[in-house]
N, C-alpha and C positions, 0 to 999 in steps of 0.2 A: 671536349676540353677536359684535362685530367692535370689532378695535382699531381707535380712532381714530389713535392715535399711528399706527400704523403703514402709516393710507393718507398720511399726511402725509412720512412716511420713504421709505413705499414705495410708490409711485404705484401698482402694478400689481395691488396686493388690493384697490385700488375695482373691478376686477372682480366679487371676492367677490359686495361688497353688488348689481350691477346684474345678476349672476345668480337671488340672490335676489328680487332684483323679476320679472325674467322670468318665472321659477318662477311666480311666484305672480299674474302677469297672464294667462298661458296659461290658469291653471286658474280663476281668475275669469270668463274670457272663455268657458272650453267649459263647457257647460249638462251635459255626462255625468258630469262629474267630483262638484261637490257641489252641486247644482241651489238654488235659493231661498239659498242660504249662499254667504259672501264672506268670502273669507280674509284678515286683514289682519298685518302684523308689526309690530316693532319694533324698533328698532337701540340696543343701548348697548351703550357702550366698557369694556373692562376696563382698560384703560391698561398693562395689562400685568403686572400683578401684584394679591397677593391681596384686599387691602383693598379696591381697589376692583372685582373682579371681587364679592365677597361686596355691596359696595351695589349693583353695578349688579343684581343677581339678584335682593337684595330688593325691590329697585323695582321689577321684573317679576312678584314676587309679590304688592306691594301697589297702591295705588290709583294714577289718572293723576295725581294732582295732587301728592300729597305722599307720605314714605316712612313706613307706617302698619304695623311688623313685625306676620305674621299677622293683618294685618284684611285684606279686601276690602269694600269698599263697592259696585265695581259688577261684577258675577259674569259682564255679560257681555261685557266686553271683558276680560277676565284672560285670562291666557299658557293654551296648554295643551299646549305642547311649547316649547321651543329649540333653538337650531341653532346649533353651536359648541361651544367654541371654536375659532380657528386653531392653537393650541397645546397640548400634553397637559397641561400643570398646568393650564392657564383652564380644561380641561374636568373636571377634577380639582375644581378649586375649584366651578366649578358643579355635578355631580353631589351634590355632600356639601349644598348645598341644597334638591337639586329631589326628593331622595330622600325627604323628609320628603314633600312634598307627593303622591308618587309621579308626579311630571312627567315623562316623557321626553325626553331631551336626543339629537338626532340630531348624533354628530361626525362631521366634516368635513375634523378636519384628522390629525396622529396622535393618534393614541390611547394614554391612562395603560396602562403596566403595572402589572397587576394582583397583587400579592402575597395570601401566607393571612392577613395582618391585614386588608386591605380589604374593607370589605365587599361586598355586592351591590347593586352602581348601577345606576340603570335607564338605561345605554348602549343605543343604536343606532348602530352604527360603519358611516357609509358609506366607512372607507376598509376594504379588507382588513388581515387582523389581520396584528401586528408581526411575530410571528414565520413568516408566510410570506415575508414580505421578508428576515428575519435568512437562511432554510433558500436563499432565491434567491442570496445573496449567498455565501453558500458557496457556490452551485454554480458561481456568474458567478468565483468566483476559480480553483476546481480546473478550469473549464474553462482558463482562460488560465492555467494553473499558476502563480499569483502567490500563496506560502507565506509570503513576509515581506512581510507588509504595517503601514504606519501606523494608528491608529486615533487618530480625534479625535473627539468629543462635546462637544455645549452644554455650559457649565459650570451645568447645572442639578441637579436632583431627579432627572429623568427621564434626563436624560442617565446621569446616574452608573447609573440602575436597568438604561438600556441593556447599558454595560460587562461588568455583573454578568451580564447573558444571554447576551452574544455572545462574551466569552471562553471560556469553558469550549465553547463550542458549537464554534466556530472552532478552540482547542485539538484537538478530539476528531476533528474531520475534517483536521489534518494541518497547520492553518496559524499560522504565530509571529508576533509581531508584536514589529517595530524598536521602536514605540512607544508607548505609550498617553497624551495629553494631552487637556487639557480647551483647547475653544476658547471663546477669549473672547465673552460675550455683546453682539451690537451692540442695542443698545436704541436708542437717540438720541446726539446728538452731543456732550451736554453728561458722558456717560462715552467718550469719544472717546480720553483719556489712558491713561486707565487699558488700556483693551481693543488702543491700542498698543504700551504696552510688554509686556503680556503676549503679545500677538499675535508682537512681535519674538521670543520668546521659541518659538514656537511654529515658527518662518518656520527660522529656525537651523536648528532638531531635523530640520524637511523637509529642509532643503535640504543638510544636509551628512550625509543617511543615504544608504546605497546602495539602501533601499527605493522601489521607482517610482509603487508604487500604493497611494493613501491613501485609507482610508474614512473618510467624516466622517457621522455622524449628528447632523443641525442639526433648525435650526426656520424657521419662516417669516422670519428675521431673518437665518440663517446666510451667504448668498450675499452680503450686504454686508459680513460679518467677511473671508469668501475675496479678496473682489475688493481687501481694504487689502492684503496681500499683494504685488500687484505693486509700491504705494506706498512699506511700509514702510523698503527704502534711503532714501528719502530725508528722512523722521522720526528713522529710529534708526541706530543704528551697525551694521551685519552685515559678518560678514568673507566669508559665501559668496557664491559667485555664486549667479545662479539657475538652476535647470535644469526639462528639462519633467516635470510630473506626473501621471499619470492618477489624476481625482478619483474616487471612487467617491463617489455622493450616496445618500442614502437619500429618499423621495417625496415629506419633508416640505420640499424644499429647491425653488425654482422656481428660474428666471433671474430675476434681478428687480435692480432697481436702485434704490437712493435719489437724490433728486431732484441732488444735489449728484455724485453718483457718474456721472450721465449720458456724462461725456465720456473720461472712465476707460477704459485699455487694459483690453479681455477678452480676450487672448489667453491669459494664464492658467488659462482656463475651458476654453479650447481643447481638445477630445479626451474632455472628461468623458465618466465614464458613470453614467446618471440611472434611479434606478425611479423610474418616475409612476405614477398611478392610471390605470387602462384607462376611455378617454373614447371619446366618438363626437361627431363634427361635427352642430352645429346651425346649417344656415345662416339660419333665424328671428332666431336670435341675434346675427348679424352685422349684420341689418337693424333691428335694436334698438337696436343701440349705434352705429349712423349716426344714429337721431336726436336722440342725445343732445348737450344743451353747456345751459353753464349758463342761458340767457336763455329757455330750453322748460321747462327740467326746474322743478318746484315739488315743495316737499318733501322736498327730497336735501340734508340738510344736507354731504355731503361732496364732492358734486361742485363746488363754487366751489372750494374749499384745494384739491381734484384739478387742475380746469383750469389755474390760475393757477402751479401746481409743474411741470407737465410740458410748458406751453407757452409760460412766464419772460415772464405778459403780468400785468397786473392788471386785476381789472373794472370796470366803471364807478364803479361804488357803493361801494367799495374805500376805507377812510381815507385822507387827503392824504397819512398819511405813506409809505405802501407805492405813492404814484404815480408809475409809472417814466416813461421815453419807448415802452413798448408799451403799448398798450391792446386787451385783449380784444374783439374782438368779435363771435365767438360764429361764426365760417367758419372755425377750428382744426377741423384734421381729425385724427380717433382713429386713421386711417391712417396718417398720415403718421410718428406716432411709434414710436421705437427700439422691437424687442422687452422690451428688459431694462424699459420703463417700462409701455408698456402693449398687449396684445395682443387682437386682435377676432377669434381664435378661440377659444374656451371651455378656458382650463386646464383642468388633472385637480381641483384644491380646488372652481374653480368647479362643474365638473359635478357634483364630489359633493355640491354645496348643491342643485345644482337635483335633481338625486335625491331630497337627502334634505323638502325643499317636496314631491315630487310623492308620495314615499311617506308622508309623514302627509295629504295630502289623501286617496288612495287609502282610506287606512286609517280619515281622518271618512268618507268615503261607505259602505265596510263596516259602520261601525259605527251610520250613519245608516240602515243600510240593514237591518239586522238588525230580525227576525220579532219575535222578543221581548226588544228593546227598546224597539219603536217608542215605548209609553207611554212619558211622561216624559222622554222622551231630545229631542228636539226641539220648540222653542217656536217655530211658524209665526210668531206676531206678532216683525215685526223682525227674525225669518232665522236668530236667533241658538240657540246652542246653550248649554244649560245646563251648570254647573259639575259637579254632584253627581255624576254619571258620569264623567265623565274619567277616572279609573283604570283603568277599562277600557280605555281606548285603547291599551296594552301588549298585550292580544289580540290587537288586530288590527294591529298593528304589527308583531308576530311572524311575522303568516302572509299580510302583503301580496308579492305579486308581482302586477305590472304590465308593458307593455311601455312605455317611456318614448317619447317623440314621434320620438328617434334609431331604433326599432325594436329597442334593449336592454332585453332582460330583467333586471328590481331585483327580489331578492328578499334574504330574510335566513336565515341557519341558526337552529339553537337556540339562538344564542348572541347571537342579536340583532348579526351579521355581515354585513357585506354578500357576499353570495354574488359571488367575483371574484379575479382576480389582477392583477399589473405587468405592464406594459408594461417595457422595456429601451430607452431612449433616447441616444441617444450626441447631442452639443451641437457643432455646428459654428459655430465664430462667426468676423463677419468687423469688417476694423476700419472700418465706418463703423454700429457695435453693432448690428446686424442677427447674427440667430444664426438658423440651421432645427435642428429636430429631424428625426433620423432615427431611425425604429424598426429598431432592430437585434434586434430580440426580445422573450419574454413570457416570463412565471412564471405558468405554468397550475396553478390550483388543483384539479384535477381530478384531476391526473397523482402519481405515486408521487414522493418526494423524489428518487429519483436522477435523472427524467425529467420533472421541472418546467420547465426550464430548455431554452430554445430560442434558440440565437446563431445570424448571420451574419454568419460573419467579414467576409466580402468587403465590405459595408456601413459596415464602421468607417472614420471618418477619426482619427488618432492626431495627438498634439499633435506639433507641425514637429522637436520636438527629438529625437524618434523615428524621423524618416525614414520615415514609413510603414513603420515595419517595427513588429512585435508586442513592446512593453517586455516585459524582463524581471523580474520581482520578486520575488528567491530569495536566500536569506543565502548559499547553496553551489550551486554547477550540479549539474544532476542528475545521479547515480550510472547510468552505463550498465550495458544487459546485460554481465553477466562481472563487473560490482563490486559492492559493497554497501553503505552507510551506517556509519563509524562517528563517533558523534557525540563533540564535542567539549565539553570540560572545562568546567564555568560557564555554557556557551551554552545557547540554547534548541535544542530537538530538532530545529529544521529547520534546525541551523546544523551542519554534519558535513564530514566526509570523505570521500572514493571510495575503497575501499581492495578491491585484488583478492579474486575469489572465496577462501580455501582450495581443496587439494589435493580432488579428491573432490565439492565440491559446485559448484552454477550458479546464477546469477540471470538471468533469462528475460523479464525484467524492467525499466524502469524506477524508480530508487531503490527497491529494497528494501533494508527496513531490513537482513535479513541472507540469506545463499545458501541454497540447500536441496539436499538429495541428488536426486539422480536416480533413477527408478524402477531394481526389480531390474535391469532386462535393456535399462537403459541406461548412457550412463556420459559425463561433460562433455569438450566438442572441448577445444581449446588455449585458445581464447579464453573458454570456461568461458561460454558464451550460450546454449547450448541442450545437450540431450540427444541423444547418436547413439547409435541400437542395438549391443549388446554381440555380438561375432562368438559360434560355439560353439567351443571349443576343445578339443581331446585331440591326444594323440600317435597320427598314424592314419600309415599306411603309403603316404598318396599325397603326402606331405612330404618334402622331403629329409631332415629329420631323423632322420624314422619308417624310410627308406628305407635309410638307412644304417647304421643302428642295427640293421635287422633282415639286410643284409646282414653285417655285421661278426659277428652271431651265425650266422650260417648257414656263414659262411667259419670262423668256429673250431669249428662242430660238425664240419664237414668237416675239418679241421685234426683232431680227436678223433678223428673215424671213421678216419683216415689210419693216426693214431700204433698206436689198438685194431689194425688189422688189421695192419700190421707186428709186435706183441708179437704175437699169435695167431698169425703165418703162421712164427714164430722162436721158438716158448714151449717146446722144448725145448732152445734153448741157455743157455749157462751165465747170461748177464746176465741173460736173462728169470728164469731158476731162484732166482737169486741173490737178486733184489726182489721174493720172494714174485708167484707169477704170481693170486693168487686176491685179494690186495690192490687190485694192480696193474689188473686187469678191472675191480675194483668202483671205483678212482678216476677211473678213464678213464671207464666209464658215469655216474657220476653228473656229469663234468663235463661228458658232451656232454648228457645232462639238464639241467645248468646253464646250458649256452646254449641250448639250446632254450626251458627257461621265460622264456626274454627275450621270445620272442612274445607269449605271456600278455599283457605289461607295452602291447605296440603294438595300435592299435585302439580302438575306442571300447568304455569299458567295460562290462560286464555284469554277471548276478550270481551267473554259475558263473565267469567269469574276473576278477571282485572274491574271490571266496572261495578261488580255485586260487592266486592271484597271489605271495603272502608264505608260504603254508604251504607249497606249492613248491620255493619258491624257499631257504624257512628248511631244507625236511628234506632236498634233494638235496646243499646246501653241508655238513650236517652231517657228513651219510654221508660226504664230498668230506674236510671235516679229520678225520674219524677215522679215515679211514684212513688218512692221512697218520700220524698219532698213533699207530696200531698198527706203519704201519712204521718207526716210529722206535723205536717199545717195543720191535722184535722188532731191530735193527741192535743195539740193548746188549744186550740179553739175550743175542744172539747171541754178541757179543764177552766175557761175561763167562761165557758156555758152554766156552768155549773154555776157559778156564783150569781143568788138572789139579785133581781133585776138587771141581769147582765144581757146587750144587746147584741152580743153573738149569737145568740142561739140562731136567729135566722141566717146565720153563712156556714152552719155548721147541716151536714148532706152531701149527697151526692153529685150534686149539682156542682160545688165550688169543686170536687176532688176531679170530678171529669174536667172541669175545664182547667186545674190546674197540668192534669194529663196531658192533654191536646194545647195546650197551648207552650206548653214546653218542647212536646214530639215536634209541633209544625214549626220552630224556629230552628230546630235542626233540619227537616227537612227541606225548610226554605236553602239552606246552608247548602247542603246535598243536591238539591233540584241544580242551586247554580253553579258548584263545581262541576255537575257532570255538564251542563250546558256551556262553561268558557272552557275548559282543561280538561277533559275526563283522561282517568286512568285508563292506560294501554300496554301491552304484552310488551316488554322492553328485554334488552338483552344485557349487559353489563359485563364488561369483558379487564375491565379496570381495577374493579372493589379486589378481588382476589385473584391472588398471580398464577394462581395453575387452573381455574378453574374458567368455565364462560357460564355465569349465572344468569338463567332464566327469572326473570322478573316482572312485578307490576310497576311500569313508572308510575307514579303518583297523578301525573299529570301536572297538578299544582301543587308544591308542596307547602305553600302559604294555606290554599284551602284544608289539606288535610291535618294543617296545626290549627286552624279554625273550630273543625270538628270536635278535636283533643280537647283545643279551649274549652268550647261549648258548656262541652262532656262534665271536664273539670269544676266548670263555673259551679252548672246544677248542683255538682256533689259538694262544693264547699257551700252552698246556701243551706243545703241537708244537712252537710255536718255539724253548722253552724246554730239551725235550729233546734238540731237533736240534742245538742250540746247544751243548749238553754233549759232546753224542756226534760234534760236527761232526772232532774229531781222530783217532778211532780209528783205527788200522791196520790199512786195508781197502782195495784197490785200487778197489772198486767201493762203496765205504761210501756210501750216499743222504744220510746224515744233514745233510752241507753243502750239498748242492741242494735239501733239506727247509727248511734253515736259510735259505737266501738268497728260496726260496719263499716261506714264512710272515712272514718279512719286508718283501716286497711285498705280501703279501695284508693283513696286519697293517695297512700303511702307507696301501693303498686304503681300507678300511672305517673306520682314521681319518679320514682325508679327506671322505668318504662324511658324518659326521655333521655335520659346521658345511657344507656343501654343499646339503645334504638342507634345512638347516633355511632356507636363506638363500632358496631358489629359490622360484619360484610356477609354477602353473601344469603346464602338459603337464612343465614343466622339471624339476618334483620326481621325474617318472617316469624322466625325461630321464638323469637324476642314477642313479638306482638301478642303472638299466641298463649303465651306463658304469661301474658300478662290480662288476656280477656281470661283465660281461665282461673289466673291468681284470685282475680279481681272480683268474679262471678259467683266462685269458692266463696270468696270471704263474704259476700252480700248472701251466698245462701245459707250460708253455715252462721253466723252471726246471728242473722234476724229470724229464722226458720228451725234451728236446731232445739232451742229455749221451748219452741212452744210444741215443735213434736214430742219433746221429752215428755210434756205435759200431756199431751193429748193421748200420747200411747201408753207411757209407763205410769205416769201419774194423774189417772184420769178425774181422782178423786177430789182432785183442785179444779178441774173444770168446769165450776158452779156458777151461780146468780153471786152466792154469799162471799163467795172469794174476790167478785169483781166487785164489791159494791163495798169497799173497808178504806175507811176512812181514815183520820190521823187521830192519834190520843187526846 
């Protein structure tokens, strides 16, 4: 079924119909196809809409002469398929008839979307279905990364049913669209007003968006809406300039031109990119249409109104009033004319007509050919074939596959499909309306949706306003590695920001929408674009850090070992006698124990020196203030022994200072026993505290327990500092209690220090920290209490007497 209107508008779908006869002289001519049987057609116009698309089908259902609804009077010239229409409502309209009859309709051109109220039409769709072109055109956009794009559609039925499909689709794969309009329908001239002011309407929204690449889903009409476009300045008022566009067409749109449109700039067309139906060259068919012109041809009601439109002549026989100064006469060559009017190599619609000719003859010869049908099914006299079977013809309709004369394989899926995908055409046109197509690619039906799609960049020619260089068409430039999408207020999702990683995470990436963490044992460079492995870290001894820390403890054990052996090589003169020499031993030993367990802390750690490290480190310092503590108990004690009937003298010995010793040491190792028995420390890894680094560590185990310890610690040394501080006046040439005082005050002052330190650091530094503070700490208890009286014992031995310790007050 073929618009008339529209070879009259549009010169170049009298192709259509002279495919259709090719079609169907091949297969009358070859004896294999339907032997003794002669296929014949018939041509009626829908005009383009439904009233007369619904008569013209009934006259194809009823008689030659008159329209007789549901009668036949002669059975054997009635329809037993159609072919059509060029548009999805004309074939809409015709199904809802031929489905009563169970006729099959082969289309040609798009195809109805099919909703769950429609029913089941007996389609054969020689083009591929709609939504492999929808799934292509996504891929054709994320290929060239064009996110914002225009959409326009027919202002039809089907157009609107398109919008409904391909937004949500397009949505879900990442891309926005500036706009969505409906494009004016070009029918004939006599709506010309109308379709331009809405068109101006349309030209504006292009032309003053920042989007570059507009899909339009037309009809066989659409390419003459496009091309008023470059016109409209000078019909309507527009304030924008015009700029260049990459059209994206959808298959059902050819280059084509109306007769009056002939002379019309296409450079606006310029760069398109086109799906077609996948055709093959029939050079038969070229030799076909050479001998056509109207003074040969009989029977062609369209080819006169064709000749006389595309070659501005009239024919002989032509009324006086249409007689110009040209007269046809029949040496107009079909070569010679513009592609946009008419071309002599077979479009994609045409091929699918002669397709769909060869697959219903295929499918009378299967059906003619079938075992048990043979009764009945074929009446020898006359060639013809009877009515009363035809419904069967859907059998074998189904399950034709042929190889066509090109040497393509036509078959159909179960869907009564043409088994097939697009071609990818980019439209190069030049200004004397000659245009080549260049295949830039396909949409294989074959292939998985991420892998349908097949481009050649290098093939594209791009409209001039582009510079050969690849348009862009993005509401936002894309977010680089190191950033990440944050979208903006009211806009659609592809309209955003670049906004750097966060602290901690990378984007590795292309517009991601947001950063992500790096694996454990890695960590983001500067530029936050990739992942670099995390070093190992601990406090080890071949660092300067490590190296200095552990000579600083080695130089104050030695400083220890020095001080002990000078009180032991002098422990029977009086200053030794004086500051209890069995005190004196045990604070000197636990302090060079003190710096020794600093080793503990260097090294990578383990999980006998995770468990030695704190309970160590907590019971040598106790021992360390309590004896301090003892000898401060015993400097008053002593002093209040002194005085005439004073009943101290019996707590004043050895006795009360040991057990002040041990009874302080064993409530820390009470503390320590039960740490390690609920929580003990263990070899831990830390991959968190520091971003480039995976630090080797002690977990604590409890970290309640190990501020227990601190306490402890603490406690001791403020009852020390606190007695020292009392007793720092007493009158005592050699009284400790002010060198205990000015001690405990420094130790005091370190291990406060010690805890907003401790807490702020990461890494090896936390160890870093401890250590610097037992040996701050150990420094100042050695130096303090121990310095005073070496001076004395080595340089100024001459104070070392009975008479120095025994001076009283004035």
């Amino acid at each position: 079924m073929q618009h008339k209107s529209h070879c009259s508008l549009i010169p170049k779908n009298y192709q259509h119909i002279l495919a259709l006869e090719f079609a169907g002289k091949e297969i009358n001519e070859n004896p294999q196809i339907l032997p003794n049987l002669t296929l014949g057609f018939r041509i009626y116009d829908s005009y383009d809409n439904s009233q007369s698309t619904y008569h013209a089908t009934m006259l194809l259902l009823s008689s030659l002469k008159g329209l007789i609804p549901n009668y036949i009077c002669n059975i054997q010239n009635s329809a037993i398929a159609v072919v059509g229409g060029l548009d999805a409502h004309i074939s809409l309209y015709v199904a809802t008839m031929l489905d009563i009859y169970k006729i099959p309709q082969l289309i040609y051109g798009s195809t109805p979307l099919m909703n769950d109220k429609t029913p089941g039409l007996p389609f054969y769709q020689l083009v591929p279905p709609e939504a492999l072109q929808h799934a292509g055109m996504v891929s054709l956009l994320l290929h060239f990364n064009w996110t914002w794009v225009g959409l326009l559609a027919v202002d039809s039925e089907h157009g609107e049913e398109i919008i409904r499909n391909v937004v949500p689709l397009f949505s879900k794969k990442g891309i926005c669209y500036s706009f969505i309009e409906k494009l004016p329908k070009y029918n004939d001239v006599s709506g010309l007003k109308g379709m331009i002011d809405q068109g101006a309407i349309v030209y504006e929204l292009i032309m003053d968006n920042k989007t570059n690449a507009i899909i339009v889903f037309g009809e066989s009409t659409t390419m003459g809406t496009l091309r008023w476009f470059t016109y409209l300045p000078e019909f309507k008022t527009v304030t924008n300039k015009p700029k260049g566009v990459v059209w994206i067409l959808n298959a059902q749109i050819e280059f084509s031109s109306s007769a009056f449109q002939v002379t019309w700039d296409t450079e606006i067309i310029n760069g398109a990119l086109s799906f077609t139906m996948q055709s093959a060259d029939l050079p038969e068919f070229k030799s076909f249409l050479k001998k056509k012109n109207p003074f040969t041809t009989k029977e062609d009601g369209f080819i006169d109104l064709f000749w006389q439109d595309v070659f501005h002549c009239v024919l002989p026989d032509a009324v006086l009033s249409r007689v110009s100064e040209k007269i046809c006469n029949g040496e107009e060559n079909l070569e010679t004319l513009a592609g946009p009017l008419f071309e002599m190599k077979m479009t994609g619609h045409s091929y699918s007509i002669y397709n769909a000719i060869h697959s219903l003859a295929h499918a009378l010869h299967a059906m003619s050919s079938s075992k048990h049908k043979r009764r009945g099914l074929t009446d020898r006299i006359g060639g013809k074939i009877h009515k009363k079977d035809f419904w069967q013809l859907h059998n074998f309709l189904r399950t034709v596959s042929f190889n066509n004369s090109a040497g393509k394989l036509v078959s159909f899926d179960q869907n009564g499909v043409v088994r097939g995908g697009f071609d990818v055409i980019n439209w190069i046109v030049f200004p004397n309306q000659s245009f080549i197509r260049v295949k830039i690619g396909n949409i294989d039906h074959l292939n998985p949706p991420d892998e349908m799609l097949t481009i050649n960049n290098e093939n594209i020619t791009w409209h001039k306003w582009f510079k050969q260089v690849q348009p862009i068409s993005a509401c936002s430039q894309s977010c680089f590695p190191g950033f990440s999408k944050k979208m903006k207020e009211g806009k659609p999702f592809c309209c955003y920001d670049c906004v750097s990683c966060p602290e901690g995470r990378v984007s590795t990436e292309i517009d991601r929408i947001e950063c992500s963490k790096c694996k454990e044992k890695t960590y983001p460079n500067k530029k936050k674009d990739f992942c670099i492995p995390k070093i190992i870290s601990f406090l080890s001894y071949e660092e300067p850090l490590g190296i200095s820390l552990a000579s600083f403890a080695l130089s104050f054990s030695l400083a220890t070992v020095l001080v002990l052996s000078v009180f032991m090589r002098n422990h029977n003169t009086p200053i030794v006698k004086a500051n209890n020499r069995d005190l004196t031993y045990t604070l000197l030993i636990s302090l060079l124990l003190c710096f020794l367990s600093v080793l503990l802390f260097i090294g990578q750690p383990g999980k006998v020196t995770c468990l030695l490290r704190q309970t160590t480190f907590g019971m040598v310092f106790s021992i360390a203030v309590s004896s301090i503590l003892a000898k401060t108990i015993t400097v008053v004690l002593a002093f209040m022994a002194t005085k005439p009937g004073s009943s101290m003298r019996k707590w004043v010995g050895k006795k009360l200072t040991n057990s002040i010793v041990v009874s302080c040491s064993l409530i820390q190792a009470s503390i320590c026993i039960l740490w390690l028995a609920m929580a003990p420390p263990f070899p831990d890894v830390d991959m968190v505290s520091v971003t480039e680094e995976i630090v080797l560590q002690c977990n604590e185990g409890s970290v309640t327990m190990f501020y227990c310890v601190l306490g402890y610690m603490g406690f001791l040394a403020l009852i020390s500092f606190t007695t020292a501080f009392l007793a720092r006046k007493l009158p005592d040439s050699f009284n400790e209690a002010k060198f205990i005082t000015f001690s405990m005050l420094v130790f005091c002052s370190v291990w406060l220090s010690f805890i907003p330190a401790y807490l702020s650091s990461k890494g090896k530094y936390i160890v870093a920290v401890e250590i610097f503070s037992i040996l701050a700490s150990g420094a100042g208890l050695l130096g303090c209490i121990f310095s005073p009286k070496c001076y004395i014992i080595v340089v100024r031995a001459e104070l070392n007497n009975r008479e120095q310790l025994i001076r009283r007050k004035d």
